[in-house]
C-alpha positions in Angstrom: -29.3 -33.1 29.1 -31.2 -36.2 31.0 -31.7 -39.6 28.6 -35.0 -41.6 29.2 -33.3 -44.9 29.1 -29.9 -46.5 30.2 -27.2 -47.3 27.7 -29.5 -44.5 25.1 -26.7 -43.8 22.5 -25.9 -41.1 20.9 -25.3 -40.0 17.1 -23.0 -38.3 15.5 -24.5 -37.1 12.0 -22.1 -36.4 9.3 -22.3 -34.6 5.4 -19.0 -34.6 3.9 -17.8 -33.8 0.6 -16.0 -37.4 -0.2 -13.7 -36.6 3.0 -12.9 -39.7 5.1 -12.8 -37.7 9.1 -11.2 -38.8 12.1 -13.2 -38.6 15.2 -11.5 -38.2 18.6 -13.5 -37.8 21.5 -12.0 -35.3 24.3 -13.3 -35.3 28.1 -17.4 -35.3 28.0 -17.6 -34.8 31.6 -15.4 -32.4 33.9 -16.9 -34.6 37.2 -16.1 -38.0 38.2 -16.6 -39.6 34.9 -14.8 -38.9 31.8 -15.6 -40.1 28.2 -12.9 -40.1 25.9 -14.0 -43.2 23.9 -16.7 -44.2 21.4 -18.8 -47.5 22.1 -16.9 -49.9 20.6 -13.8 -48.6 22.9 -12.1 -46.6 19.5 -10.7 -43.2 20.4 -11.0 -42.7 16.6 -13.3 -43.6 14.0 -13.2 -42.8 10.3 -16.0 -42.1 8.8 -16.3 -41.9 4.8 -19.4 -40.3 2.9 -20.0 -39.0 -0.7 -21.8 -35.9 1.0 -25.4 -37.0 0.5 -25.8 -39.6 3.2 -25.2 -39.6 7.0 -23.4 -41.5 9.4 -24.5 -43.6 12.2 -20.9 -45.1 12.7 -20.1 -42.8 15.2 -21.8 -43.8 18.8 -21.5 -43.0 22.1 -22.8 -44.8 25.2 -23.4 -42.8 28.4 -24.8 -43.4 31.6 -28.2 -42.7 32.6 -29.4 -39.0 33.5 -26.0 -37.2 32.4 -25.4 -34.0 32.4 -22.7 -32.3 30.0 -20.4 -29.9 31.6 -18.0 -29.7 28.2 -17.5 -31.2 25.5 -14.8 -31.3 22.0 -13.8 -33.0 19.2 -10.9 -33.2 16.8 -12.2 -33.4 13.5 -9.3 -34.1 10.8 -10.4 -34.2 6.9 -8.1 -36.8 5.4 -8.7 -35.8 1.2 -8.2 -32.9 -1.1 -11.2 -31.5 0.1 -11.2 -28.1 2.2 -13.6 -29.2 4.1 -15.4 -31.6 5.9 -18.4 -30.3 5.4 -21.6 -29.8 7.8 -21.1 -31.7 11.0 -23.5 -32.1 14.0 -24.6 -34.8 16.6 -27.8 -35.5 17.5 -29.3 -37.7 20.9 -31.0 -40.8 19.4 -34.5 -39.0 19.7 -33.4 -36.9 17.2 -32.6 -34.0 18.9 -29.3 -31.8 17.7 -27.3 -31.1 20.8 -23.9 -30.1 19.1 -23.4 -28.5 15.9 -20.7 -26.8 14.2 -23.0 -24.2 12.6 -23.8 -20.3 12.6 -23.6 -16.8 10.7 -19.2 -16.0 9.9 -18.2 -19.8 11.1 -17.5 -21.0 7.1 -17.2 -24.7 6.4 -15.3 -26.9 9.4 -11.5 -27.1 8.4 -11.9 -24.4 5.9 -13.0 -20.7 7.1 -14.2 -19.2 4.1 -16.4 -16.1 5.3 -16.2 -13.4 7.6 -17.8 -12.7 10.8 -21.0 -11.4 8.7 -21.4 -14.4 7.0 -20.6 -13.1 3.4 -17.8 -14.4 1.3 -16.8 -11.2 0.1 -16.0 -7.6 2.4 -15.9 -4.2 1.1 -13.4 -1.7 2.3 -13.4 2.2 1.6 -9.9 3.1 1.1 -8.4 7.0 2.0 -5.0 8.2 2.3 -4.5 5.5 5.0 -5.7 2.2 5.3 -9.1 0.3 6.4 -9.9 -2.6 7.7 -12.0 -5.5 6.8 -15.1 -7.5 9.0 -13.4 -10.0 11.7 -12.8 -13.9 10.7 -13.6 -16.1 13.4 -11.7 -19.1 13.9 -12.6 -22.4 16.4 -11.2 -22.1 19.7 -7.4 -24.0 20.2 -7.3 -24.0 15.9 -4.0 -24.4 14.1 -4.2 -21.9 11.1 -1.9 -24.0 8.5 -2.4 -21.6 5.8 -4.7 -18.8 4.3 -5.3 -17.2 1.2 -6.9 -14.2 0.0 -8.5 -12.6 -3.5 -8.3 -8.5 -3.5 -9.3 -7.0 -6.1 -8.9 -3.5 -6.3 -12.0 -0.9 -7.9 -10.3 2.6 -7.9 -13.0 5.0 -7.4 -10.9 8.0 -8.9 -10.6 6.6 -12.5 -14.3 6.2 -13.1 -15.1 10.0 -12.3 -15.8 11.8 -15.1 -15.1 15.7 -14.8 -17.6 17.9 -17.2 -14.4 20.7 -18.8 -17.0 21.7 -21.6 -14.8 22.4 -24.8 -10.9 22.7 -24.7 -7.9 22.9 -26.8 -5.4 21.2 -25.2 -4.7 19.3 -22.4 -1.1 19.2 -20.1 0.1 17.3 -17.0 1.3 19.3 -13.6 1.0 19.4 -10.2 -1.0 23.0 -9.4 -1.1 22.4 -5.8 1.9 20.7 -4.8 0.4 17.6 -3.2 2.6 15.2 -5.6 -0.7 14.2 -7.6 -1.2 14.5 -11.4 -3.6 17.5 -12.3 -4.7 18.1 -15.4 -4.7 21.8 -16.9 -7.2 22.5 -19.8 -7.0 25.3 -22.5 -10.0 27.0 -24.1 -10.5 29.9 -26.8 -14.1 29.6 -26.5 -16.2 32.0 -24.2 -18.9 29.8 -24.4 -16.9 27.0 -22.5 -14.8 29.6 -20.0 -17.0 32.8 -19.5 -14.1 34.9 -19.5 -13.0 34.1 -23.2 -9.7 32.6 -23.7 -8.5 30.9 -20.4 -7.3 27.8 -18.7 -8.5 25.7 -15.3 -7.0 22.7 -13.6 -9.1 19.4 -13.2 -7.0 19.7 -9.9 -6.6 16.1 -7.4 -7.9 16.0 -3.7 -5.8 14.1 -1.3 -8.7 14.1 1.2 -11.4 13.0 -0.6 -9.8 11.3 -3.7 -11.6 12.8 -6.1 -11.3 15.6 -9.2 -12.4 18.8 -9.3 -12.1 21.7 -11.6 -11.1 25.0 -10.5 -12.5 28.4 -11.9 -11.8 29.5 -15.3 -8.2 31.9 -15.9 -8.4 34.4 -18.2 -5.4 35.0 -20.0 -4.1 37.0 -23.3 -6.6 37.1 -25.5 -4.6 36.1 -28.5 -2.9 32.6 -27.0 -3.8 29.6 -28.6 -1.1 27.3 -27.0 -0.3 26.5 -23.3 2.8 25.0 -21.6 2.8 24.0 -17.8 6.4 24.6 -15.9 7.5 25.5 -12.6 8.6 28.9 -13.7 9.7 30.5 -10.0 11.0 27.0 -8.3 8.5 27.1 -5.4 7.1 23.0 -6.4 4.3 24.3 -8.0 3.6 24.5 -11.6 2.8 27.5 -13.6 1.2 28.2 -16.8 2.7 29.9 -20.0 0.5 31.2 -22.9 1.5 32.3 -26.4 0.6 32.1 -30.3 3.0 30.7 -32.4 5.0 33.7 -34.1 4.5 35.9 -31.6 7.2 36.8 -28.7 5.3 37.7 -26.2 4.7 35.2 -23.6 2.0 35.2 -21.2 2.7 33.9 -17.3 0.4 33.0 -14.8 2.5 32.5 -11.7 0.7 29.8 -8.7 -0.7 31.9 -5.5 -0.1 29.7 -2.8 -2.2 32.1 -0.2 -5.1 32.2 -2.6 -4.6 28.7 -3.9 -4.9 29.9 -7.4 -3.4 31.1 -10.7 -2.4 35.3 -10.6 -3.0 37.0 -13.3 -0.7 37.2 -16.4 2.2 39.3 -16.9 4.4 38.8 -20.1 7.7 38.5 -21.0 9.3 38.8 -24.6 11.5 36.0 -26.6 13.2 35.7 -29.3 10.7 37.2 -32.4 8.4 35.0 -34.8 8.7 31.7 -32.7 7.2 28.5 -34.4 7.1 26.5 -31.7 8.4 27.2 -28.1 8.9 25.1 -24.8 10.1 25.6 -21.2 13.1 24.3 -19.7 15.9 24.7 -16.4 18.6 24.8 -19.4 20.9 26.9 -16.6 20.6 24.9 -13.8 19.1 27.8 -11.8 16.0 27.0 -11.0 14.1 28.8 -13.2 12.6 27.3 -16.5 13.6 29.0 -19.7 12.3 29.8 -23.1 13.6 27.3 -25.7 12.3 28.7 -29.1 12.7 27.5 -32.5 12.6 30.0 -35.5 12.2 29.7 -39.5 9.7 31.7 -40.3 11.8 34.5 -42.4 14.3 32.0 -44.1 16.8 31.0 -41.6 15.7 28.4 -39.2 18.0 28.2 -36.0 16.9 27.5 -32.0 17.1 30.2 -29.6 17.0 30.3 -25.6 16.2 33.0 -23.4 17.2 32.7 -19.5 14.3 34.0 -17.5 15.0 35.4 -14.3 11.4 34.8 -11.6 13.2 37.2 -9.5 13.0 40.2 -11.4 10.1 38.6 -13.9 12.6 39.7 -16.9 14.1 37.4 -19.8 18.0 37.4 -21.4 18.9 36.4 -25.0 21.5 33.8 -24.4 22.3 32.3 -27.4 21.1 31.7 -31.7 22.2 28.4 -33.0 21.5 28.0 -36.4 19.9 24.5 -37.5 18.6 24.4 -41.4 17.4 27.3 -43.6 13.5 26.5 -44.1 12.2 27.8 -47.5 8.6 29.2 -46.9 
């Protein structure tokens, strides 16, 4: 940069948000003359503004016909403001020859976008982990501290699943990925296809999102569902029955097919009110805990099952009240 006259001075224009700022020159020149002083002979000025006027405090006198190999500053806000606000110097005919300006800087003293120039980022999130656009910070900067709002927007509780009409609802894991799937229970054909059945609104750990499997047709008479791991291989099974009736239904998981086999049944205990599945042994296998009252003597029965050989054991009656129907 050449300067028509001798002695022209140069301005350093300032808009500050009530922040007093040190100036401190740093070496103008890398040949035989160095500049590390404003006119004046201060090696730091302060400068105070209310962010709507400038500053002509600030001068610098240089030598006719100069050319700037490098030039810095040190620019220190002295307030509780995060920044200093727009800085830039111009030549005294107006022209801007330094700014601190330009798309992801933020405010000087306060970085408060990212490289794209936005405030805010948005990152997709899978089983691993993403990253966010680049900050960029001044060259030789101190970071003293940062800070940083997340908010999280899961995309997998907004999705809505279409199930049609169902029954009843349980929690399991069909497919043994550790995730909640939901298993729904219809009577109606009109909903299933294959009249009464159940399907799993079953997790994906790849694409975070729900799906529902095909329909299961199971005995026609069920009207109730209970979801155990019946055979101890970390998937869950499903058991249908009616209330009063001791045959169970089973549906055992297919882990080559990745789906439900079809039924075969088991008896309990007769005239069950209300049954539910338990590992009452410690084997491994759930079992049949059924309660009874239907014929005047109310008691609780269990019924070891056996996966292995698909067969059920009376193990034990305990009577509990006498219900008067």
């Amino acid at each position: 940069m050449q300067e028509s006259r001798t002695n022209k001075k140069t301005l350093i224009l300032v808009v500050l948000f009530l922040t007093p700022i040190f100036f401190v020159p740093q070496s103008f020149a890398s040949g035989t003359t160095q500049v590390n002083t404003f006119a004046g002979g201060a090696s730091s000025i302060t400068v105070v503004s209310d962010g709507n006027n400038t500053s002509t405090d600030l001068q610098i006198d240089l030598e006719r016909n100069v050319t700037f190999q490098d030039a810095s500053f040190v620019v220190e806000g002295q307030s509780a403001a995060d920044t200093a606000g727009s800085v830039w110097i111009n030549s005294s005919s107006g022209d801007t020859i330094w700014t601190y300006s330009g798309v992801g800087y933020g405010d000087l003293s306060h970085q408060n976008t990212f490289q794209t120039g936005a405030t805010f980022d948005t990152v997709q999130l899978n089983n691993s982990s993403g990253m966010p656009s680049p900050i960029l910070l001044p060259k030789n900067a101190t970071l003293q501290s940062s800070q940083a709002n997340i908010t999280y927007s899961p995309n997998i509780d907004a999705q809505f699943v279409q199930v049609g009409a169902v029954k009843q609802m349980e929690l399991g894991d069909s497919n043994g990925d550790n995730q909640t799937d939901a298993f729904v229970f219809s009577t109606l054909n009109s909903t299933t296809g294959v009249n009464t059945a159940f399907a799993v609104v079953e997790s994906n750990q790849t694409s975070m999102q729900y799906n529902l499997t095909n329909w299961t047709a199971t005995c026609v008479n069920s009207n109730e569902m209970r979801i155990a791991d019946m055979n101890n291989d970390s998937h869950d099974d499903v058991v249908t029955f009616t209330p009063g009736s001791a045959i169970m239904c089973i549906h055992e998981y297919n882990t080559t097919s990745m789906s439900y086999d079809p039924y075969f049944s088991v008896n309990i205990s007769a005239g069950p009110i209300d049954v539910q599945l338990a590992d009452m042994d410690g084997d491994g296998d759930q079992d049949f805990v059924s309660i009874h009252g239907y014929f005047g003597g109310g008691y609780v029965s269990l019924n070891s099952y056996n996966s292995t050989t698909g067969a059920t054991r009376l193990t034990s009656n305990l009577a509990i009240y006498r219900w008067n129907f």
